[in-house]
Backbone as ProteinMPNN parsed JSONL, in Angstrom:
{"seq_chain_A": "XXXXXXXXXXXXXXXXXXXXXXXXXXXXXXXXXXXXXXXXXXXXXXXXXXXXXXXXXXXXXXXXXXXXXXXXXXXXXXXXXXXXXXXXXXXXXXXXXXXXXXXXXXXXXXXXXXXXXXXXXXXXXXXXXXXXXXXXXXXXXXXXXXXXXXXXXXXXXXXXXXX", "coords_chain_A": {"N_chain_A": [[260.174, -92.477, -38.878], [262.494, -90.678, -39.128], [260.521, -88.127, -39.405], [259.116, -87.651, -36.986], [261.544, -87.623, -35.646], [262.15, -85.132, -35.984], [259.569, -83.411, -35.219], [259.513, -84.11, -32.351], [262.157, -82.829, -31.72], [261.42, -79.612, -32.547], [259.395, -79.471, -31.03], [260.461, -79.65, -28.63], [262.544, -77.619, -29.45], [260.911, -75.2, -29.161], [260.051, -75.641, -26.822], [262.339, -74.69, -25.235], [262.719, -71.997, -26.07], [260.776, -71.375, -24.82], [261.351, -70.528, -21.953], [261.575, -69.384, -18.836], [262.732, -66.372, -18.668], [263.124, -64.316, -17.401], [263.057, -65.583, -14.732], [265.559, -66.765, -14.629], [267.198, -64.803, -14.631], [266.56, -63.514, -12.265], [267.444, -65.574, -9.897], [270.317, -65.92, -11.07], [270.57, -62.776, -10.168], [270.428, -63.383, -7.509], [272.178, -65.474, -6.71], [274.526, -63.695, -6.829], [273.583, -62.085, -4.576], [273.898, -63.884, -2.234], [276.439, -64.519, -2.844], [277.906, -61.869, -1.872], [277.178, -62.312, 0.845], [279.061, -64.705, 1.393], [281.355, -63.853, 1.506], [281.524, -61.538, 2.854], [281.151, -63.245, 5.115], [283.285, -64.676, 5.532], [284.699, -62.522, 6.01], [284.11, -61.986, 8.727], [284.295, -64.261, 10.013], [287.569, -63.836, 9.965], [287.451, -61.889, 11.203], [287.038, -62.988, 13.674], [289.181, -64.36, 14.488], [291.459, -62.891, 14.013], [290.92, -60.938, 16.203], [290.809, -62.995, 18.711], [293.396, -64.216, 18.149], [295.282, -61.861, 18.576], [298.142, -60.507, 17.771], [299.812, -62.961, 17.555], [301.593, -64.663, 15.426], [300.382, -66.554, 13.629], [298.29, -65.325, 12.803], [298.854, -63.753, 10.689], [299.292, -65.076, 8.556], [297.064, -66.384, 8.336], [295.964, -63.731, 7.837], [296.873, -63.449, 4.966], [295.98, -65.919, 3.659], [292.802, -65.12, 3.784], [292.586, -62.688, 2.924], [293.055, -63.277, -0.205], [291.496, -65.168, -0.365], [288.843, -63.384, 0.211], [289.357, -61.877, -1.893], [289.716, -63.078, -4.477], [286.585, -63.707, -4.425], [285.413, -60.912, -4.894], [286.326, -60.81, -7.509], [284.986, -62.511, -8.59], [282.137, -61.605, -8.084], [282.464, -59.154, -9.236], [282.984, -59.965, -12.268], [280.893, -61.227, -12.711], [278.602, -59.093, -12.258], [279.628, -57.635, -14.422], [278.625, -59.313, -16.452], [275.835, -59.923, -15.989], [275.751, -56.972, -16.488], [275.682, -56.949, -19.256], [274.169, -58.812, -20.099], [271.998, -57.669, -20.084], [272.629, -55.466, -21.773], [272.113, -56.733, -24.127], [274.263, -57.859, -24.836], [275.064, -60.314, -24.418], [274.156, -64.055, -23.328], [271.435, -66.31, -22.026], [272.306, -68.345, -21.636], [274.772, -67.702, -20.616], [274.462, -66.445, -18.44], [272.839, -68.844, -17.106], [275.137, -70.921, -17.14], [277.121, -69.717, -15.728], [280.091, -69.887, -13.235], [279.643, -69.5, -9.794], [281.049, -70.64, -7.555], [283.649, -69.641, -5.721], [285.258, -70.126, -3.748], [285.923, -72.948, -4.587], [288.66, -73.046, -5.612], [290.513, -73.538, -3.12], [291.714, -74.69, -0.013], [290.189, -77.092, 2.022], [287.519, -76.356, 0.916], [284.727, -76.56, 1.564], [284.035, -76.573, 4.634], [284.912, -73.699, 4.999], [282.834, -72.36, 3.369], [281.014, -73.142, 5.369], [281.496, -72.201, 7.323], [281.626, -69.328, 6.588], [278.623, -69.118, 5.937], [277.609, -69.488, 8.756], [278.59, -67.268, 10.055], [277.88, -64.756, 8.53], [275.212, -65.312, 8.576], [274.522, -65.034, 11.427], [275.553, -62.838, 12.059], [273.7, -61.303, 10.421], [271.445, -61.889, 12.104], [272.003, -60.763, 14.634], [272.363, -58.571, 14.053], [270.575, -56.797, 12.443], [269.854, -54.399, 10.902], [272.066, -53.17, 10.598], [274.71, -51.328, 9.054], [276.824, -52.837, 6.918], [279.589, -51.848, 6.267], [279.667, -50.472, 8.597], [282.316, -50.123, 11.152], [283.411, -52.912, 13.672], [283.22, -52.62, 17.482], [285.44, -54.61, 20.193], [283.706, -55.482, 21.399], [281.713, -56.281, 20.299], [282.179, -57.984, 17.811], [283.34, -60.843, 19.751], [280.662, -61.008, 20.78], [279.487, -61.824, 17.96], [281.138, -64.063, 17.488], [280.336, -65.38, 19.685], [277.964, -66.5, 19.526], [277.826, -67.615, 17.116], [279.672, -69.478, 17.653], [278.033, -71.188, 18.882], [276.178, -71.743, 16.996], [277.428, -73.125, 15.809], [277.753, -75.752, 16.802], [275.198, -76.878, 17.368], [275.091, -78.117, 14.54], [277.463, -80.042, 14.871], [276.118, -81.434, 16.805], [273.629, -82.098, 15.016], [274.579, -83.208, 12.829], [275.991, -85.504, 13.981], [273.652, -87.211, 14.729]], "CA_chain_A": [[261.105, -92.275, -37.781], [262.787, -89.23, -39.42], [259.403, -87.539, -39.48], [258.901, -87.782, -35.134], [262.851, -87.289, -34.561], [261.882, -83.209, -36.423], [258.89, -83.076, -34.621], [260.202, -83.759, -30.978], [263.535, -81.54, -32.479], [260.496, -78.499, -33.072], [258.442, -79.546, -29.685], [262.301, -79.13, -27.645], [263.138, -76.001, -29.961], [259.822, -74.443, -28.872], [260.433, -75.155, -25.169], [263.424, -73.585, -25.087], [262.23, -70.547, -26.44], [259.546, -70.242, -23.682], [261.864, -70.62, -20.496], [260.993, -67.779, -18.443], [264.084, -65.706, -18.697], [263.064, -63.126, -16.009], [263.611, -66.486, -13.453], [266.844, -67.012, -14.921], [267.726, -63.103, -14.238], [266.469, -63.404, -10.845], [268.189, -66.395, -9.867], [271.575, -64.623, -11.298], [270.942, -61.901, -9.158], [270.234, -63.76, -5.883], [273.224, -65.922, -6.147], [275.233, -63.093, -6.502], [273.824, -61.679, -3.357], [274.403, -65.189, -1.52], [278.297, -64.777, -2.912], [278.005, -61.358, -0.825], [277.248, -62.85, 1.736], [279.859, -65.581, 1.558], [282.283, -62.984, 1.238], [280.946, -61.03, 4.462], [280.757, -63.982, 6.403], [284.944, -64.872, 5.538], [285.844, -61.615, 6.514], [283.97, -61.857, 9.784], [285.601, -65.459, 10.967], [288.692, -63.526, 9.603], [287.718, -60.532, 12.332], [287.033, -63.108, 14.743], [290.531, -64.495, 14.402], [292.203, -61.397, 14.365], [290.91, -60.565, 18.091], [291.144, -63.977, 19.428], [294.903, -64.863, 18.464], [295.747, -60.686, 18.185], [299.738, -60.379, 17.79], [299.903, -64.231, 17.348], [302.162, -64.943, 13.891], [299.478, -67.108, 13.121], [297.216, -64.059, 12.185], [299.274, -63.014, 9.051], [299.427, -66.246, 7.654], [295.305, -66.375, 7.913], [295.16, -62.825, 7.117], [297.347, -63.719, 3.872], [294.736, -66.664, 3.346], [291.397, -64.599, 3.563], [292.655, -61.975, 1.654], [292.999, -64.091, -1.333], [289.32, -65.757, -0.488], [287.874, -62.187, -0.57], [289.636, -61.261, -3.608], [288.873, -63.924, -5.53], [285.347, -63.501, -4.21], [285.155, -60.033, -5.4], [286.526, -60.868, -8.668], [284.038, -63.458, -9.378], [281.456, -61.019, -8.349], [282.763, -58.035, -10.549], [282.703, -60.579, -13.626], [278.736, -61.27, -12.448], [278.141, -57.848, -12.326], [279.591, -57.381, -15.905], [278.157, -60.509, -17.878], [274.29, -59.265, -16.283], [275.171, -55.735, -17.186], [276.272, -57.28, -20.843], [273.207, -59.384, -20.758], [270.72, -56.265, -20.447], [272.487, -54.646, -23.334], [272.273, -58.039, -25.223], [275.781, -58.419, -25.282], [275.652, -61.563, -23.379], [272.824, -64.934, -23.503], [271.017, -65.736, -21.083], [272.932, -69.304, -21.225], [276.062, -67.596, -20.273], [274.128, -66.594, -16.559], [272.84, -70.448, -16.49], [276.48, -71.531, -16.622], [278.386, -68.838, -14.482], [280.509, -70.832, -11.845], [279.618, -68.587, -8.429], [281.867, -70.896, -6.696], [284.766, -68.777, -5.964], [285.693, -70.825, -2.729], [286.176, -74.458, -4.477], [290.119, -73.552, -5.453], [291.203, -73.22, -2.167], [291.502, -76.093, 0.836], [288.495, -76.45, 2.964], [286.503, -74.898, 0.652], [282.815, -76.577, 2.148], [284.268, -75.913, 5.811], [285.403, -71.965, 4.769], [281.36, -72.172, 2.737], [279.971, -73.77, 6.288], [281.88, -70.974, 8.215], [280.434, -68.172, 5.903], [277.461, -68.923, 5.988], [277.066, -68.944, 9.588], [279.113, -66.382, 10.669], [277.176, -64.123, 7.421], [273.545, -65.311, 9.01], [275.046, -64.39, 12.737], [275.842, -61.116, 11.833], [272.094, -60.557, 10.239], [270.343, -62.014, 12.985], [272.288, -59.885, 15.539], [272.782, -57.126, 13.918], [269.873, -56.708, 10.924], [269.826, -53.028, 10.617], [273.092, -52.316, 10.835], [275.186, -51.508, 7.953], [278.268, -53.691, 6.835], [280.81, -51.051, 6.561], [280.502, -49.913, 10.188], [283.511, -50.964, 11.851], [283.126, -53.644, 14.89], [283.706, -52.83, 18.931], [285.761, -55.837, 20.32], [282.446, -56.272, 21.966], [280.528, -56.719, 19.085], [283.36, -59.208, 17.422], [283.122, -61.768, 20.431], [279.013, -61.237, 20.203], [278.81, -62.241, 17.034], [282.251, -65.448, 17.816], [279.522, -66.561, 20.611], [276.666, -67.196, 18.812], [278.719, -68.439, 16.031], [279.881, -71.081, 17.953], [276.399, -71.705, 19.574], [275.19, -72.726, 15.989], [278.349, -74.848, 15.239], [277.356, -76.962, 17.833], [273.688, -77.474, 17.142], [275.434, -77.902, 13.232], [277.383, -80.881, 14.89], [275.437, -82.217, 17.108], [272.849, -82.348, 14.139], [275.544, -84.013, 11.836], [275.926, -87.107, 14.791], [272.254, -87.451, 14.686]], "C_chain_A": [[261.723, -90.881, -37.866], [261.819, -87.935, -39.067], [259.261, -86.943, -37.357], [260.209, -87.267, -34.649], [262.383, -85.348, -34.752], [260.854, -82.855, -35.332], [258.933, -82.641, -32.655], [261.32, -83.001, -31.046], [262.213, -80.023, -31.951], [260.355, -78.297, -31.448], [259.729, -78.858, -28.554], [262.429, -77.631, -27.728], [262.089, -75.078, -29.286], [259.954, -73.995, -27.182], [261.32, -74.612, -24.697], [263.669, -72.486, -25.38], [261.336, -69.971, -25.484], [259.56, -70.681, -22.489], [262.022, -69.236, -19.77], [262.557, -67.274, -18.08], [264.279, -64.909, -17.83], [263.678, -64.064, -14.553], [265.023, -66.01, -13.738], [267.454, -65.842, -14.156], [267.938, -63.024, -12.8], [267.1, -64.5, -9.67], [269.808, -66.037, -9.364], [271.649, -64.109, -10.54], [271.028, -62.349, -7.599], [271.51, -64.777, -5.835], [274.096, -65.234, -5.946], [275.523, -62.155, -5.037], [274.458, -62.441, -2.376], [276.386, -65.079, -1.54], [278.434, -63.314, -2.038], [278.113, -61.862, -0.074], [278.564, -63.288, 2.361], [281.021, -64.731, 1.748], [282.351, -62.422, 2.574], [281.293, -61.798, 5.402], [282.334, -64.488, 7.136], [285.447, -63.845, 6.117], [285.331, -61.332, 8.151], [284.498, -62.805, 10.765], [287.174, -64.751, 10.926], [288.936, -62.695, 11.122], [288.05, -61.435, 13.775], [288.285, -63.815, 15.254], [291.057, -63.974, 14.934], [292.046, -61.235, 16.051], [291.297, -62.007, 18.487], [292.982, -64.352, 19.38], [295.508, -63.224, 18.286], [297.378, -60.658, 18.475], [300.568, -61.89, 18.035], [300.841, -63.892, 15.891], [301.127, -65.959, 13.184], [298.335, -66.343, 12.034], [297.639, -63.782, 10.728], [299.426, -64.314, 8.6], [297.756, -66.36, 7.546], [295.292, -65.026, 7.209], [295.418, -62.74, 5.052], [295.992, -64.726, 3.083], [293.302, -65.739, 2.776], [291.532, -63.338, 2.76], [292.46, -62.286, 0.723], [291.504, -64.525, -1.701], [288.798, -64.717, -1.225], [287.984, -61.907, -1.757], [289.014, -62.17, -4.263], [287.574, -63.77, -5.567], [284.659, -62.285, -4.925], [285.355, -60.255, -6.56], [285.624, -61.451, -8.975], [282.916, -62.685, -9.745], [281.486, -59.837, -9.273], [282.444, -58.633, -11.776], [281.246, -61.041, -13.423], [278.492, -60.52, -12.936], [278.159, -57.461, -14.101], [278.826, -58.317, -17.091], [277.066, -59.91, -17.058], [274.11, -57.71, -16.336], [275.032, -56.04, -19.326], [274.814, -58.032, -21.179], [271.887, -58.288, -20.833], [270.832, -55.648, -21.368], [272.407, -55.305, -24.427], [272.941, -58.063, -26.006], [276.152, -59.619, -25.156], [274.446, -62.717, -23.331], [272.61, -65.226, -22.146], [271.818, -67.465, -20.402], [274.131, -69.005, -20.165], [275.667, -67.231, -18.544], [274.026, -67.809, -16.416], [274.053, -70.97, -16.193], [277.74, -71.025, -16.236], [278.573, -69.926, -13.733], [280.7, -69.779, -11.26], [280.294, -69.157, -7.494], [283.658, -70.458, -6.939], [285.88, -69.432, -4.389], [286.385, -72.303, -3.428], [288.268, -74.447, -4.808], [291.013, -73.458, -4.223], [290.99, -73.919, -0.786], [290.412, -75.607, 1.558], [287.227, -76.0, 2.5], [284.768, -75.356, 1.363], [283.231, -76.178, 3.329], [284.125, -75.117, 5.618], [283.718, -71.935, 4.428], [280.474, -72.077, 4.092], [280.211, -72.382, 7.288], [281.266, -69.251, 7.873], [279.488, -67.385, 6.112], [277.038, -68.923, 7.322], [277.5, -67.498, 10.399], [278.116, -64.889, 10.048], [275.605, -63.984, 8.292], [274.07, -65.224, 10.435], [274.517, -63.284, 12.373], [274.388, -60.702, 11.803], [271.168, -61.172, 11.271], [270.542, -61.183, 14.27], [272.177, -58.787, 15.463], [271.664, -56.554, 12.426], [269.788, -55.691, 10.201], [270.685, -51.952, 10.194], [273.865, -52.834, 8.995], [276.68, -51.959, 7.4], [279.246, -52.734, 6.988], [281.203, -50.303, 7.782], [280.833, -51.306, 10.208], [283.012, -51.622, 13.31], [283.67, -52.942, 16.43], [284.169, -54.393, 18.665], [284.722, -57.037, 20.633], [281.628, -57.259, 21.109], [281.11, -58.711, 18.295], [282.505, -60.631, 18.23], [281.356, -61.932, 20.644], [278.834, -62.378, 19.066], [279.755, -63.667, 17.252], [280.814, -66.284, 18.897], [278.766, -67.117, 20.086], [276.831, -67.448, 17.772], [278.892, -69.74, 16.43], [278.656, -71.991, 18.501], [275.665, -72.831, 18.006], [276.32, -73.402, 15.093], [278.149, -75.916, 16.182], [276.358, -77.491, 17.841], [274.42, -77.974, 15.676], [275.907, -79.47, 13.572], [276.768, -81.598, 15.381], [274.453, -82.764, 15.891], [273.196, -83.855, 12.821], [276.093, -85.481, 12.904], [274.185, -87.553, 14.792], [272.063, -88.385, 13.517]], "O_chain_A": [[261.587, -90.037, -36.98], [262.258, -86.909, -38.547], [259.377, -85.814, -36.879], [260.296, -86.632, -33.598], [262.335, -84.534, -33.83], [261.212, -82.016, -34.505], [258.633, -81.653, -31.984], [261.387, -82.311, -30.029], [262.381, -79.561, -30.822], [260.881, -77.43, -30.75], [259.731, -77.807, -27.913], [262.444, -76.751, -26.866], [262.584, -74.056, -28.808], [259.968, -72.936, -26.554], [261.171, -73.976, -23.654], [264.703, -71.902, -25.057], [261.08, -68.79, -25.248], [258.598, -71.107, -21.849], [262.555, -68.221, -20.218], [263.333, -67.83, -17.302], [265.402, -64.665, -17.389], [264.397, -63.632, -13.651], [265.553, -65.045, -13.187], [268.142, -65.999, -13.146], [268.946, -62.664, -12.192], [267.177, -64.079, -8.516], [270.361, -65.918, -8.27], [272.559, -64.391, -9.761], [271.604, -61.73, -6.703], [271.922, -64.896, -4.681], [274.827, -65.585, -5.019], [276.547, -61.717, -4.513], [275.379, -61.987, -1.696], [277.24, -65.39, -0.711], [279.322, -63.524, -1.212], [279.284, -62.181, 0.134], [279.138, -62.767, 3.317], [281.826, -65.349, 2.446], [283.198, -62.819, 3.374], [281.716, -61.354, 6.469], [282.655, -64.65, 8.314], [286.506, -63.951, 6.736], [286.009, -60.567, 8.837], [284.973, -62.555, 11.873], [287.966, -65.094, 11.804], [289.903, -62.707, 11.884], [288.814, -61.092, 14.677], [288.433, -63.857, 16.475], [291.345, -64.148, 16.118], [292.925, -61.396, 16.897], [292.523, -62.065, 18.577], [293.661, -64.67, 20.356], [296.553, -63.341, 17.645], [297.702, -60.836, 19.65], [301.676, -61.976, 18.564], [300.681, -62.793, 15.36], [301.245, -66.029, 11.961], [297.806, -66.67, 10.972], [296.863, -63.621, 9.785], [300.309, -64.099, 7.77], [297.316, -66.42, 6.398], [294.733, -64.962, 6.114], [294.677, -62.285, 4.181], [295.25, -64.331, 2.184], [292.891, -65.718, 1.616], [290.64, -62.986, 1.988], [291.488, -61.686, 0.262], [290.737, -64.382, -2.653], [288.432, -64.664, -2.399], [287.096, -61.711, -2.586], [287.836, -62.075, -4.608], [287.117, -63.665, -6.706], [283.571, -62.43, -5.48], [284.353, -59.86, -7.156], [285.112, -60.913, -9.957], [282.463, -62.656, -10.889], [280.537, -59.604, -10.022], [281.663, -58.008, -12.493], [280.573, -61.13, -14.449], [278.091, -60.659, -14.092], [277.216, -57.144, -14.827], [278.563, -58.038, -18.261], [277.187, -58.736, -17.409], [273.031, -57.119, -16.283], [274.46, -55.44, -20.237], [274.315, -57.925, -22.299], [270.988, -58.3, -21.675], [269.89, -55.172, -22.002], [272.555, -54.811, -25.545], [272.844, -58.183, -27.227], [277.209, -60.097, -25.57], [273.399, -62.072, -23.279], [273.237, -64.718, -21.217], [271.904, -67.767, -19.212], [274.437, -69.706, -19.201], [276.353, -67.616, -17.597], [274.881, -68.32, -15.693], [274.207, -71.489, -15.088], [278.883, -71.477, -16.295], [277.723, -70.782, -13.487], [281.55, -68.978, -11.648], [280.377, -68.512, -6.449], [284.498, -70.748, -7.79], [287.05, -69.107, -4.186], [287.348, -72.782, -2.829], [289.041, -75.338, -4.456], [292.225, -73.303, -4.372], [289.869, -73.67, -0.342], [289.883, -74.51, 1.738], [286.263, -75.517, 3.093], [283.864, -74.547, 1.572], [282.811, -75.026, 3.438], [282.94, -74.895, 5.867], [283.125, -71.398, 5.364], [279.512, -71.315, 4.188], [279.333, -71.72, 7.842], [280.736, -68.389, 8.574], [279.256, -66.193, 6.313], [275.957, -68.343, 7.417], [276.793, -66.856, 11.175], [277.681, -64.067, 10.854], [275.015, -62.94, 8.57], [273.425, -66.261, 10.585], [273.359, -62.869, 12.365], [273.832, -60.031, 12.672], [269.988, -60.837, 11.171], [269.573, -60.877, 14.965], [271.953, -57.98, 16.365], [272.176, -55.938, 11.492], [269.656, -55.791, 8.981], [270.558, -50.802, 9.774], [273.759, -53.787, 8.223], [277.622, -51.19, 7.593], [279.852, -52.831, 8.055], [282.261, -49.755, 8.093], [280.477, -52.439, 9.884], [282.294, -50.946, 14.047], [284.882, -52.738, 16.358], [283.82, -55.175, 17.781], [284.625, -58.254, 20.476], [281.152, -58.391, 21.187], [280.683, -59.865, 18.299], [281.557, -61.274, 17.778], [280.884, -63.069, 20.645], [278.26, -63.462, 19.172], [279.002, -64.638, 17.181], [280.459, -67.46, 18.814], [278.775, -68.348, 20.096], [275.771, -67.585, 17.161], [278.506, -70.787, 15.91], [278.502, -73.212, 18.48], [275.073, -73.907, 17.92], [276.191, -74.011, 14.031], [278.614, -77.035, 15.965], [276.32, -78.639, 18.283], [273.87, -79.067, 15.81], [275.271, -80.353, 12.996], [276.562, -82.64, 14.758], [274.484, -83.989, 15.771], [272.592, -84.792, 12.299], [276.588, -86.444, 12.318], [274.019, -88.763, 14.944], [270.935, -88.781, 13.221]]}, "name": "protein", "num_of_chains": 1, "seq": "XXXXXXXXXXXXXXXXXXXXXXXXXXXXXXXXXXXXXXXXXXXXXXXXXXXXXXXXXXXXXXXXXXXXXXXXXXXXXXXXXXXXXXXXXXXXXXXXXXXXXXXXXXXXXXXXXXXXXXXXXXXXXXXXXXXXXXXXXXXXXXXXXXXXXXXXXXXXXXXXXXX"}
């Protein structure tokens, strides 16, 4: 019995030595783009806010809100950035990418709504706009562009979700 527990012990130890580590890496890096994203997509419901209720008191109490999101968002990603620069200089294992938490949304109410909003507002943007580069600033035009066909695919989103 002793003899078989070492052997499956060895057989384990072995497979865990030859888990392709380059996935792992690549993985890492693509959720961190995805938390872009998520990040992007908050500050574009944020924009589309902003114009829709503009000089509302409502606005600074969201913009107080999504500030916080982003930040946190950025922070999470800055500490990404540093644990897979730390793991290239093999400062860092490759466990410590497997069990990053990239959810930088869950302390804060709503967080799958705020995730659901994100992500479409995020995949809006790149289907409208694919070329264009995040740091140009929006026309109002553009804004309510991207609010329409936002709401276009919250509505296929519920209808889908009564189905």
């Amino acid at each position: 019995m002793h003899l078989r527990w070492l052997l499956r012990k060895q057989v384990a130890s072995k497979k865990e030595e030859e888990k392709p580590v380059v996935g792992y890496v690549e993985i890492f890096k693509k959720k961190m783009e995805e938390n872009e994203d998520l990040i992007y997509g908050m500050a574009l419901f944020f924009e589309c806010i902003n114009l829709l209720h503009k000089g509302h008191p409502i606005v600074e109490t969201y913009r107080k809100q999504f500030r916080n999101i982003i930040r946190s968002g950025r922070e999470l990603l800055d500490r990404a950035s540093k644990l897979l620069f730390d793991y290239e200089k093999a400062t860092a294992s490759i466990q410590e990418l497997e069990t990053f938490d990239f959810d930088f949304l869950k302390n804060y109410p709503d967080a799958e709504e705020n995730r659901i909003r994100a992500v479409v507002f995020s995949e809006t943007y790149e289907k409208l706009f694919p070329d264009r580069p995040r740091e140009k600033e929006f026309s109002d035009e553009e804004i309510l562009l991207i609010l329409e066909e936002a709401v276009k695919r919250f509505s296929r989103i519920n209808r889908e979700k009564k189905n």
